[in-house]
N, C-alpha and C positions, 0 to 999 in steps of 0.2 A: 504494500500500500504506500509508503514513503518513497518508494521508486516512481509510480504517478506521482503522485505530491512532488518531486524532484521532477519533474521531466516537464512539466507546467511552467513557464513563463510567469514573471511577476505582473508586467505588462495584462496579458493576456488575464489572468487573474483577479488583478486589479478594475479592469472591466469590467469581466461577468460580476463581481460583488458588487460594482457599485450601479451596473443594472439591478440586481436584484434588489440591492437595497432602496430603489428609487421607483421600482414597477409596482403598480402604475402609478402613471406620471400625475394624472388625474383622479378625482378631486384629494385624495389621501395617500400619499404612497402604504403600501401593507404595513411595511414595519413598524411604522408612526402610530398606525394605527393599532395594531396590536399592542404596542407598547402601552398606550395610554389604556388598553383596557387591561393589561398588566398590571396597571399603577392601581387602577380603581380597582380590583380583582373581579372581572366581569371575563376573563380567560379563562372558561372551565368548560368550553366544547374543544373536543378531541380534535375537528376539523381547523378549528384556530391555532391551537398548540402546533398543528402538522405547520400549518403557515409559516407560524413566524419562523419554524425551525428551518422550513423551506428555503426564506426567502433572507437570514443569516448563516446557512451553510455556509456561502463562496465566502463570504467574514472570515467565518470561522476557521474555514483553511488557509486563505491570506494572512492570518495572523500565527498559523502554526507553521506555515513555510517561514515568515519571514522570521520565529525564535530561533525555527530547527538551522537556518542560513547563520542567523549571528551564531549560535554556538558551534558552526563548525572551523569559525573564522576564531 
């Protein structure tokens, strides 16, 4: 698995998260919006939860390429 994660482009990476994190563009990006029902705790359908995990994956791997990159250096 860290072999994909390594063969991935920052660049290339960088994009797909920061589409996700922004789709749609309209009236609400998902994140935003899940988050704020985060805050209020109104996140308690399974279809939501899938969401937001959805749509902070490519996050969540841009931020683990780029520790696993500094600690090799």
């Amino acid at each position: 698995m860290w072999r994909l994660l390594d063969s991935v482009s920052f660049p290339v990476l960088i994009f797909i998260a920061a589409f996700m994190l922004l789709a749609p563009f309209s009236p609400m990006p998902h994140v935003v919006e899940k988050l704020i029902m985060l805050k209020d705790g109104s996140l308690t359908r399974a279809v939501d939860i899938f969401d937001l995990c959805f749509h902070l994956a490519p996050t969540i791997l841009l931020v683990i390429k780029f520790f696993r990159s500094r600690r090799r250096k």
